[in-house]
N, C-alpha and C positions, 0 to 999 in steps of 0.2 A: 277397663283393661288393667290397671296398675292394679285394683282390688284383686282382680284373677290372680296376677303374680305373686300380688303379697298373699294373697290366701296359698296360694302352691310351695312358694316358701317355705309360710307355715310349716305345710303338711309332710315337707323334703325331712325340713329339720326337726317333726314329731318325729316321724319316721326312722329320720338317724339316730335320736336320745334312745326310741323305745330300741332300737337292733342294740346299741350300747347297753344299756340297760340289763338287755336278756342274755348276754352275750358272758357265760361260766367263765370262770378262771376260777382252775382246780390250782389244792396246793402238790407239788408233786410228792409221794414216796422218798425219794433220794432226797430233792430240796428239804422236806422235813427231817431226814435222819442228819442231813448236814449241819443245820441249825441246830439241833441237840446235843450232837458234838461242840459246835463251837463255842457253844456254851459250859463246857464243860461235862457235859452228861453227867448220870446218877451210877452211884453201886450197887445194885439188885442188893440188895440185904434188907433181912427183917419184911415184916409180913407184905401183903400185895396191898395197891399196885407194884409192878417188876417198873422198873423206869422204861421209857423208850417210848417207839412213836406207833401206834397205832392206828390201822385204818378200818374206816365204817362205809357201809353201802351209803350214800347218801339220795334223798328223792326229795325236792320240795322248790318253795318258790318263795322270794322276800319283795316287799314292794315300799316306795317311800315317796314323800312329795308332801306339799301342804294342801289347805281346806279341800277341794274333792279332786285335784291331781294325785296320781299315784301310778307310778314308775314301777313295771314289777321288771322283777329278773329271777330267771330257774340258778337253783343251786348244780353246779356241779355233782358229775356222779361218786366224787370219791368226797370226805372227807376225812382229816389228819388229827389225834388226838398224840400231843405230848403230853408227856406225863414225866415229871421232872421233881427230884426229890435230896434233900437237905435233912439230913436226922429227922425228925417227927412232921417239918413242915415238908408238905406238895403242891406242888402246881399242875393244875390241867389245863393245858392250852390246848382249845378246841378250834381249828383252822375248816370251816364252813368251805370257806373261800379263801383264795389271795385278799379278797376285798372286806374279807369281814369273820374277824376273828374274837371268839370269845373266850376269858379265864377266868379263872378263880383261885384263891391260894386257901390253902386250909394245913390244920395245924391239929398232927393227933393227940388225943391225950387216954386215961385212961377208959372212959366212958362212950367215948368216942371221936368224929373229925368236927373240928369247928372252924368257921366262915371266918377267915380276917380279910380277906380284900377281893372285888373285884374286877375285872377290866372288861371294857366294849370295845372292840375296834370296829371301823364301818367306814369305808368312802364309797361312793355313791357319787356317778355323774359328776365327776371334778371336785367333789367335796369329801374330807374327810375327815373322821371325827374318832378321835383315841381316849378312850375316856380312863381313867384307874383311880380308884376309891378305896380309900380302909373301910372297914365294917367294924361300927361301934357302936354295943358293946359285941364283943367275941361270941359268935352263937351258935350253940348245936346244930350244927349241917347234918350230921346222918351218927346216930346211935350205934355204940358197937354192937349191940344187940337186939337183931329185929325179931319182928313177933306179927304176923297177919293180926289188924286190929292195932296194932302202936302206932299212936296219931303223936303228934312234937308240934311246935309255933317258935318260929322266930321272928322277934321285931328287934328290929336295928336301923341305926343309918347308915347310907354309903358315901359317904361324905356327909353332905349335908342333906341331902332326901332320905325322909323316912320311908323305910322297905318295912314289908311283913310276908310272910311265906310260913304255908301250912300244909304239912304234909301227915299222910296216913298210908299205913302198908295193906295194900287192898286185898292180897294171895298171893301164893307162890308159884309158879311156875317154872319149868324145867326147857331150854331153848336150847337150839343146837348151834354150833359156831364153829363152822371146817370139821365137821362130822364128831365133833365135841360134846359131850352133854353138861349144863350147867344146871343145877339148881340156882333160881332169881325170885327175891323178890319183890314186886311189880310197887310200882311205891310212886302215886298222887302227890304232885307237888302244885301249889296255886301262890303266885304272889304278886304281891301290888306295890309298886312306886310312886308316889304322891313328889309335891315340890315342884319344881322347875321342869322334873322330866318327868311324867307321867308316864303308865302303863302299867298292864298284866298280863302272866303269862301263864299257862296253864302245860306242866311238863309231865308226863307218864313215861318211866324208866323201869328196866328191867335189871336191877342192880344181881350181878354176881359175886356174892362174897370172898369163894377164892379166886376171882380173878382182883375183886377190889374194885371194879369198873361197869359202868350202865351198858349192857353186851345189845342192848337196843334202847332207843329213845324217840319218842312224838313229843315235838313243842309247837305250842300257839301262842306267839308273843304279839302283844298289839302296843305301840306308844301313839299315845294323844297329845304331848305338847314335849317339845318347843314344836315340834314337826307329826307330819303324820308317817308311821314306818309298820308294816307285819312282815312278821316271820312264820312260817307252817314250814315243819320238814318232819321226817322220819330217817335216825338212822339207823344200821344195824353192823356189828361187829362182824369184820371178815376172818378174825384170827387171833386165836388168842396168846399169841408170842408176840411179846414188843420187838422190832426191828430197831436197833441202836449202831 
């Protein structure tokens, strides 16, 4: 009888982690133009990205846990892209979730935007983890000048894990975005993290040049250590006016 109960237990409390687990938090529209504000916001000048926050259809599901435990949860349907700017340096803070938020800073020059730092955020089931790293040495993130066929390789550290990521512009394509048309170029990115944290991810974006931003994007992120965690989502741009 005691085994009955502690198995039932069990199953109570699988049962509440997985409904926790699966259980969205969007970030909101307003919430995110608040924060951009308080932060001081940007001045639209000088070429795209326009500052402000943007919103993407979002679809997808992240899962996490160690050796063959893994906890999924569905992404919220909206996600929040700020886009925050200082003379030549930007920041894109992409808001998946409340629970899990990704950036990057980058720094234009004249050939194009290069990688200085990035950050993970992620809590997960009472845990959470904020990660932010310089990227050393400074590396061609995206060429001012794309061409169907221009392949690029970047290897750096981020802190102290060696990253590599290699990308190729596979075609162009023309997408529409609130009855929009954009010319994009659809652009293969693959990269691997070695060291303490392991993982790859496999990202297909549909970069818009005048807008300066990926108006759609598919990622397959997998980490192998310290923990086991994937990512798969697809977004797609709902408009192409920043809301500030």
């Amino acid at each position: 009888m005691r085994r009955l109960l502690l198995l039932a237990a069990v199953v109570v409390a699988g049962l509440l982690v997985w409904r926790l687990a699966t259980d969205p938090d969007e970030v909101s529209r307003t919430r995110a133009v608040q924060e951009f504000r308080s932060q001081g916001g940007s001045v639209a000048t000088g070429p795209p990205p326009q500052p402000g926050v943007y919103s993407y259809a979002l679809r997808g599901r992240e899962c996490a846990g160690f050796g063959p435990i893994c906890l999924p949860r569905d992404l919220p349907g909206r996600a929040r892209l700020t886009v925050s700017r200082q003379g030549d340096r930007i920041v894109h803070t992409l808001a998946l979730s409340a629970n899990h938020i990704e950036a990057e800073t980058l720094v234009r020059r004249a050939d194009g935007l290069y990688l200085t730092a990035q950050r993970t955020k992620i809590a997960f089931i009472g845990v959470e983890r904020d990660d932010r790293r310089r990227a050393r040495p400074v590396t061609l993130a995206l060429p001012r000048v794309l061409r169907v066929g221009l392949r690029w390789t970047q290897r750096f550290n981020v802190g102290s894990l060696p990253a590599e990521r290699s990308s190729r512009v596979l075609r162009r394509e023309r997408v529409s975005v609130a009855g929009r048309s954009f010319q994009t170029f659809v652009i293969e990115r693959k990269s691997t993290t070695g060291g303490s944290f392991a993982g790859s991810e496999t990202a297909l974006s549909w970069y818009a040049p005048a807008l300066g931003l990926d108006v759609r994007r598919r990622v397959e992120q997998r980490v192998t250590r310290p923990f086991r965690f994937s990512l798969d989502y697809e977004a797609n741009l709902l408009t192409a006016t920043a809301a500030t």
